[in-house]
MDTraj code that builds the backbone (N, CA, C; nanometers):
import mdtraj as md
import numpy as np

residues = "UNK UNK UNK UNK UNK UNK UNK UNK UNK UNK UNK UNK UNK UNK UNK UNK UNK UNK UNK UNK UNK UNK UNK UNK UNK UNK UNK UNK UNK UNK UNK UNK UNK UNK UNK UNK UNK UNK UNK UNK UNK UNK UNK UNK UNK UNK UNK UNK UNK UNK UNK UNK UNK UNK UNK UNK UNK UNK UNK UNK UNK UNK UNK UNK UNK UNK UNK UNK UNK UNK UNK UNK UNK UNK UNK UNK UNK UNK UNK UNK UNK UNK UNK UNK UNK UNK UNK UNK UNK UNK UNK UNK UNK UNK UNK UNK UNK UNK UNK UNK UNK UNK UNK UNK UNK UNK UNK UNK UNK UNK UNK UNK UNK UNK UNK".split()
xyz = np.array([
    [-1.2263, -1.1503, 1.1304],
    [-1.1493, -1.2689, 1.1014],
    [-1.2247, -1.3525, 0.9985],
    [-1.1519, -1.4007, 0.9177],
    [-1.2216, -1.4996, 0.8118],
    [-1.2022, -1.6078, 0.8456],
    [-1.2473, -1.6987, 0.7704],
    [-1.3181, -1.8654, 0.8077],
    [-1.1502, -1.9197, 0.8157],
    [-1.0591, -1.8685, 0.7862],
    [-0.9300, -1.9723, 0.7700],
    [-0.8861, -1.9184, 0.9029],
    [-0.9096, -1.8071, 1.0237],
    [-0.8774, -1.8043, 1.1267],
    [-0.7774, -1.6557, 1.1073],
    [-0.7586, -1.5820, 0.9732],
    [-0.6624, -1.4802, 1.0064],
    [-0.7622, -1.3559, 0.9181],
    [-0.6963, -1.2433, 0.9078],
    [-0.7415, -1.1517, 0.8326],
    [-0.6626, -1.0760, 0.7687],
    [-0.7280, -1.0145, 0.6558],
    [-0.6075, -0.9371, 0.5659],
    [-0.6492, -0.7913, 0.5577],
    [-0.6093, -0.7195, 0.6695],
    [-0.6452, -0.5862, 0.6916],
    [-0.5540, -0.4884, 0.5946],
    [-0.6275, -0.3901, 0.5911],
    [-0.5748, -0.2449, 0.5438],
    [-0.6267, -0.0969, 0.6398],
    [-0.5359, 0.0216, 0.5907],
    [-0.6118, 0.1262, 0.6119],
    [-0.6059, 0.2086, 0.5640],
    [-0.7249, 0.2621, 0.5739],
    [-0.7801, 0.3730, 0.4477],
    [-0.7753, 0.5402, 0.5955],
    [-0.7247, 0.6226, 0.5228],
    [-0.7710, 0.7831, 0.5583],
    [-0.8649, 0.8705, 0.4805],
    [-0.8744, 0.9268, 0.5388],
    [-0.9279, 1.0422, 0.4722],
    [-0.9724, 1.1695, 0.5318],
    [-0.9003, 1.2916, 0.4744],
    [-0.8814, 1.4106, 0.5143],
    [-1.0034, 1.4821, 0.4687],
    [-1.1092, 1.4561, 0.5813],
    [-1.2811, 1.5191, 0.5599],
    [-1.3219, 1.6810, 0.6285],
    [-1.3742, 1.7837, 0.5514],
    [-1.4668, 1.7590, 0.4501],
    [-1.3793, 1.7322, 0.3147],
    [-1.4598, 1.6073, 0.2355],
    [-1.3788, 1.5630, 0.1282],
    [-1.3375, 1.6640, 0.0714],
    [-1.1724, 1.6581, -0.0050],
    [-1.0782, 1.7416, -0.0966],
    [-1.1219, 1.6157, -0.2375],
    [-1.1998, 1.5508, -0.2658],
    [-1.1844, 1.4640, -0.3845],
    [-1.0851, 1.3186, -0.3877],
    [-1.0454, 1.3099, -0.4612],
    [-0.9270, 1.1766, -0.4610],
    [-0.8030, 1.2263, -0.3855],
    [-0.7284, 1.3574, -0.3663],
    [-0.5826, 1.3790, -0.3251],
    [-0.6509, 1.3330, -0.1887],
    [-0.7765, 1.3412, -0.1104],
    [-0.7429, 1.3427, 0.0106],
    [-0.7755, 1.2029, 0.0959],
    [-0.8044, 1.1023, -0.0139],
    [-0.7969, 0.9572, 0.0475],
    [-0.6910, 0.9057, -0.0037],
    [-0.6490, 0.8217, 0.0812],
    [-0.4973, 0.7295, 0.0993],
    [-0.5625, 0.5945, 0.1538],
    [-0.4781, 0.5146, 0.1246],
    [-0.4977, 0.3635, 0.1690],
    [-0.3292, 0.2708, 0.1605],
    [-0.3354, 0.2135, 0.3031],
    [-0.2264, 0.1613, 0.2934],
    [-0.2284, -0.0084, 0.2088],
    [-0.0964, -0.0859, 0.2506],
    [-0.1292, -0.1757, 0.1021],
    [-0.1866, -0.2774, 0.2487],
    [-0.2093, -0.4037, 0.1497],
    [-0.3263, -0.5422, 0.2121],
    [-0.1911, -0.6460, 0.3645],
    [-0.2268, -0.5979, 0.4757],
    [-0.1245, -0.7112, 0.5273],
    [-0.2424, -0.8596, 0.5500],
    [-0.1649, -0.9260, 0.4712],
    [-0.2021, -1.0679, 0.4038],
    [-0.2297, -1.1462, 0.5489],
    [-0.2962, -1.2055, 0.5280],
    [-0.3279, -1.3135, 0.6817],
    [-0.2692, -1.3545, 0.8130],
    [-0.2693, -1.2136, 0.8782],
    [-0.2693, -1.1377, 1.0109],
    [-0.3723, -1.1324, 1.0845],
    [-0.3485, -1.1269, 1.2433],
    [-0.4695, -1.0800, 1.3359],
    [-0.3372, -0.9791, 1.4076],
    [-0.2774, -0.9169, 1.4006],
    [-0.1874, -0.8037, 1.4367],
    [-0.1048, -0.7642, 1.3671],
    [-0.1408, -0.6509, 1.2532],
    [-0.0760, -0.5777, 1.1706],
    [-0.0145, -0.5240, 1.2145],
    [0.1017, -0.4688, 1.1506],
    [0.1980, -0.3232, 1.2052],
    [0.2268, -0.2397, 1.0065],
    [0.1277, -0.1487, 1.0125],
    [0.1080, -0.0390, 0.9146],
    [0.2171, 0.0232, 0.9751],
    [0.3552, 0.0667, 0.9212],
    [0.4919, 0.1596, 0.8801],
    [0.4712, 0.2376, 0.7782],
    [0.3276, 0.2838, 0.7865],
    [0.3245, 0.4011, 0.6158],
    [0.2880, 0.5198, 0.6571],
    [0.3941, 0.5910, 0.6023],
    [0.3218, 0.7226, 0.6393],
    [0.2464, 0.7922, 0.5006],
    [0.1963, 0.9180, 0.5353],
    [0.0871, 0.9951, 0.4302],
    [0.1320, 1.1235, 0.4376],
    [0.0811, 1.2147, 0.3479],
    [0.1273, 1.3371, 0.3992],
    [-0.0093, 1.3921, 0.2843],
    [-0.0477, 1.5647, 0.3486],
    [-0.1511, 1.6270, 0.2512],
    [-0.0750, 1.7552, 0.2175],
    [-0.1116, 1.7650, 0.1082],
    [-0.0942, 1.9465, 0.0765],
    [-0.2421, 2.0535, 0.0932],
    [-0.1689, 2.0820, 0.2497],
    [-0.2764, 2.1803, 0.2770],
    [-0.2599, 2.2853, 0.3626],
    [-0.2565, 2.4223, 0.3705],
    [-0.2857, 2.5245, 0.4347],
    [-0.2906, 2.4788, 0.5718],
    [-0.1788, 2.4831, 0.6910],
    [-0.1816, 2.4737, 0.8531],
    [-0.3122, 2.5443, 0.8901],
    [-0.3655, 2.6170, 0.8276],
    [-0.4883, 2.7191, 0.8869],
    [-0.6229, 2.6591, 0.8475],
    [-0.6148, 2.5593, 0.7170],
    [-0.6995, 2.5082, 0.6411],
    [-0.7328, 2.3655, 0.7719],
    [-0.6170, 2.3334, 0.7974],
    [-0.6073, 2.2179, 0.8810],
    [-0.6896, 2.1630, 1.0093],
    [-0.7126, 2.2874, 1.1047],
    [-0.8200, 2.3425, 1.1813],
    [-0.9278, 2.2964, 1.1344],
    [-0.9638, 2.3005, 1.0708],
    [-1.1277, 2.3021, 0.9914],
    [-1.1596, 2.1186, 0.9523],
    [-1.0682, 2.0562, 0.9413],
    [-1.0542, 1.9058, 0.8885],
    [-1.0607, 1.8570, 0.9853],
    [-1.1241, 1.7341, 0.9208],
    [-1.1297, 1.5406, 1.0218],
    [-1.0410, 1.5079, 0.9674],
    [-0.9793, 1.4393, 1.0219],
    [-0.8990, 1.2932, 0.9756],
    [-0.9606, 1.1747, 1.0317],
    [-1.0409, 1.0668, 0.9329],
    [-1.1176, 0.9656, 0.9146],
    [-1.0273, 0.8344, 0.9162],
    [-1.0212, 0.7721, 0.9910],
    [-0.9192, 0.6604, 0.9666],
    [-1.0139, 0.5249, 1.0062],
    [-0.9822, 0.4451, 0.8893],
    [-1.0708, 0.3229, 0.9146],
    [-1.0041, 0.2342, 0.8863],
    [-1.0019, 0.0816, 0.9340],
    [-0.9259, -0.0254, 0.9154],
    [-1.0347, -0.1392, 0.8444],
    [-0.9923, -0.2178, 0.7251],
    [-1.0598, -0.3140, 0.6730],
    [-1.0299, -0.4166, 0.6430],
    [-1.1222, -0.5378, 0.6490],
    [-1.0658, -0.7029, 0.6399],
    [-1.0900, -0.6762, 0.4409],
    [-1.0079, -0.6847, 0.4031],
    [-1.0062, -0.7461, 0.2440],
    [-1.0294, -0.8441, 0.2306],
    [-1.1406, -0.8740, 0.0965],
    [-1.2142, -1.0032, 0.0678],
    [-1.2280, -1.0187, -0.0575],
    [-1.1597, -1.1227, -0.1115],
    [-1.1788, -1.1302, -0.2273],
    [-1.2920, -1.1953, -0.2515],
    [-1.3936, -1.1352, -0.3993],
    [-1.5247, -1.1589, -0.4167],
    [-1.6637, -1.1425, -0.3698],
    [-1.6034, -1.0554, -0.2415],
    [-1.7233, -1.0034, -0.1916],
    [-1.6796, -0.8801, -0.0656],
    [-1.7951, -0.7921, -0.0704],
    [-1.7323, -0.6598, 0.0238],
    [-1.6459, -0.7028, 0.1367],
    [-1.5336, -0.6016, 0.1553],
    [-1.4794, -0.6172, 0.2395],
    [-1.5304, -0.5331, 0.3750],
    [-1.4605, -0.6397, 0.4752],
    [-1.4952, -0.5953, 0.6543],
    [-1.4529, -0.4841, 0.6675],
    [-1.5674, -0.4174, 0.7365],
    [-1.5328, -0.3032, 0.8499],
    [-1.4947, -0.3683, 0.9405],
    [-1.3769, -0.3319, 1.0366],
    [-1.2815, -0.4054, 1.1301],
    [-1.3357, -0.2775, 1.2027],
    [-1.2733, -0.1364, 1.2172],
    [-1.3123, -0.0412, 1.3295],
    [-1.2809, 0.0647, 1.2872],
    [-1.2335, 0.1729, 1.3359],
    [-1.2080, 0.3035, 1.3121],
    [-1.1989, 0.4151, 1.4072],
    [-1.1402, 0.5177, 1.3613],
    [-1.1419, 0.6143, 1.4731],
    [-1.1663, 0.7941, 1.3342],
    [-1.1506, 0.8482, 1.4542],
    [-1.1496, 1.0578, 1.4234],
    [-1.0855, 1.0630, 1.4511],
    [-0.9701, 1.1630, 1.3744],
    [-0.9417, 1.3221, 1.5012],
    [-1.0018, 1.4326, 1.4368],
    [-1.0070, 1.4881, 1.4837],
    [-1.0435, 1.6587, 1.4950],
    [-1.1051, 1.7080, 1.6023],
    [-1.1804, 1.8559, 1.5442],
    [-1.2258, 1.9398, 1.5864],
    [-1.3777, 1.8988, 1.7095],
    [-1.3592, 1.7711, 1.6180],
    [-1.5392, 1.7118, 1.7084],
    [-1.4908, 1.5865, 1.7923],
    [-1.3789, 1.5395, 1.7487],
    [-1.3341, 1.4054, 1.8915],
    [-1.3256, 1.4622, 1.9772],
    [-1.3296, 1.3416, 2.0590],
    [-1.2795, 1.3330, 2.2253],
    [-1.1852, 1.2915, 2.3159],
    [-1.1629, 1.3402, 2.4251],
    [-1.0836, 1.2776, 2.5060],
    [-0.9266, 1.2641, 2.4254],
    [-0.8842, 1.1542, 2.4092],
    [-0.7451, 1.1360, 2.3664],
    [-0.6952, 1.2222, 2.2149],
    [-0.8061, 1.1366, 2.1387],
    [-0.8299, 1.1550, 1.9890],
    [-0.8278, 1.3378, 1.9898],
    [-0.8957, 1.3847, 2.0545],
    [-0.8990, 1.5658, 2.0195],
    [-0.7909, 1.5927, 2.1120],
    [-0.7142, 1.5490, 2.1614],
    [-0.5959, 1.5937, 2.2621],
    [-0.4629, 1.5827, 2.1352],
    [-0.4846, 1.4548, 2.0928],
    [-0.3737, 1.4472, 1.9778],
    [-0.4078, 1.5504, 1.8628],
    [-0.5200, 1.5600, 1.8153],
    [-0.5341, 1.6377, 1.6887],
    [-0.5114, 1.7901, 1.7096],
    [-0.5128, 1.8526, 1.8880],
    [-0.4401, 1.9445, 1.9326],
    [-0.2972, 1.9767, 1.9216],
    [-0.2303, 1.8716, 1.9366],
    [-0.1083, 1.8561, 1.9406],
    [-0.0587, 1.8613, 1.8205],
    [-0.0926, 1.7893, 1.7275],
    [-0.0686, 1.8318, 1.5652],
    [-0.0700, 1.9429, 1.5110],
    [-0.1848, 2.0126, 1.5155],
    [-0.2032, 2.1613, 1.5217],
    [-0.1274, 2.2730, 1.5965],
    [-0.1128, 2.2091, 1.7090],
    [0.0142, 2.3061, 1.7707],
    [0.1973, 2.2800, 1.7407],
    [0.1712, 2.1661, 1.6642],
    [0.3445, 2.1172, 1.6272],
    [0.3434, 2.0901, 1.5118],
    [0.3531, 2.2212, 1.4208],
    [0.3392, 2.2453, 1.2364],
    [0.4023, 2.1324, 1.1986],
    [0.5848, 2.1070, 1.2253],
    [0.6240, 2.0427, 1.1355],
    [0.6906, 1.8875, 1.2522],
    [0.6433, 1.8965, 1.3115],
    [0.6408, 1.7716, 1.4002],
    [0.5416, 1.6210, 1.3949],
    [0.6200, 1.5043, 1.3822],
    [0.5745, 1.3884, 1.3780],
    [0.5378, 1.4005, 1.5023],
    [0.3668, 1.3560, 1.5546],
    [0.3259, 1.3197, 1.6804],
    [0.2374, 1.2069, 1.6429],
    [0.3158, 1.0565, 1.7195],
    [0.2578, 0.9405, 1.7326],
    [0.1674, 0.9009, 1.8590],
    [0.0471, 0.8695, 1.8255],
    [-0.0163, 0.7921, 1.9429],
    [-0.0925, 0.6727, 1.9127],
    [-0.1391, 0.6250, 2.0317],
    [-0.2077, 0.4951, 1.9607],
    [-0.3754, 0.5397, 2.0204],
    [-0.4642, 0.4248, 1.9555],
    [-0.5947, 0.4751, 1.9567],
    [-0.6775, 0.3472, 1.8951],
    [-0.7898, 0.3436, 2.0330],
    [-0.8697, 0.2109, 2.0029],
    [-0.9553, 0.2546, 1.9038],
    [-0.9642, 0.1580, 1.8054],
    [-1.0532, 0.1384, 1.6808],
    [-1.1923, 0.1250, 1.7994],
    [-1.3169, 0.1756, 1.7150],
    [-1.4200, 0.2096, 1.7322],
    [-1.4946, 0.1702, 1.6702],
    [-1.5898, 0.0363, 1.6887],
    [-1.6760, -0.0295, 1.5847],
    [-1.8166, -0.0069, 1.5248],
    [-1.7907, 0.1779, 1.5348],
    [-1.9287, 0.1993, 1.4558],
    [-1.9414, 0.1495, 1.3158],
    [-2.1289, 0.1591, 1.3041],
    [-2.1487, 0.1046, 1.1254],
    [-2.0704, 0.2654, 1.0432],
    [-2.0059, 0.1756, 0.9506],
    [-1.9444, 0.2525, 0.8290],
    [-1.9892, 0.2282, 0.6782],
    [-1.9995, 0.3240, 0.5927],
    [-2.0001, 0.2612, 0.4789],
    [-1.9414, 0.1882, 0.4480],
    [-1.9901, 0.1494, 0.3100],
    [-1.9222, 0.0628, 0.1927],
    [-1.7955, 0.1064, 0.1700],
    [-1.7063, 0.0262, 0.1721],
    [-1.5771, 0.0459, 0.1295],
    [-1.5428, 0.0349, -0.0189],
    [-1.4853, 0.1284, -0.0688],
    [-1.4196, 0.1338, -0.2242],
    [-1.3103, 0.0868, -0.2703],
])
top = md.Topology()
chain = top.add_chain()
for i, resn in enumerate(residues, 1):
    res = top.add_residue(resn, chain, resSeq=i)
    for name in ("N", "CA", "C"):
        top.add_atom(name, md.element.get_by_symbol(name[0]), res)
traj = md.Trajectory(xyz[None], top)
């Protein structure tokens, strides 16, 4: 939260081990919020078999103008989560062309610098 009491979050993906630029996405800035609702979807061009092998990196950030922006939290899925997070990234993998929604507590490990 910033000093005026709200925050202007985003979120960034990324389909790891890095593919280069196609495989980060970022949704756009919701402007001075403390409960966003992100309606964006993403999509990758990649091999269902290739898919197995990938993280999906999802991190949420406070935007700041003039100086780095907040790490707010983040989560995984794949091959190395747990519990919920590798239950869903199962489920994806087993439902090729199926939308599967869940929800998932952000996780406030240190992250890099945001770009």
């Amino acid at each position: 939260m910033d000093a005026n009491g709200y925050s202007d979050p985003y979120v960034k993906i990324c389909l790891k081990p890095d593919m280069g630029k196609k495989a980060k996405c970022k949704t756009q800035i919701k402007k001075r919020t403390l409960n966003p609702e992100f309606n964006e979807e993403f999509s990758y061009d990649i091999k269902h078999s290739e898919l197995a092998k990938k993280t999906l990196d999802i991190s949420v950030w406070d935007y700041d103008i003039g100086k780095s922006n907040d790490y707010i939290g983040g989560c995984q899925l794949g091959i190395t989560a747990k519990g919920e997070r590798l239950k869903h990234w199962y489920e994806c993998l087993k439902n090729k062309d199926k939308k599967i929604e869940r929800w998932h507590t952000l996780m406030n490990e240190n992250h890099v610098a945001s770009d």
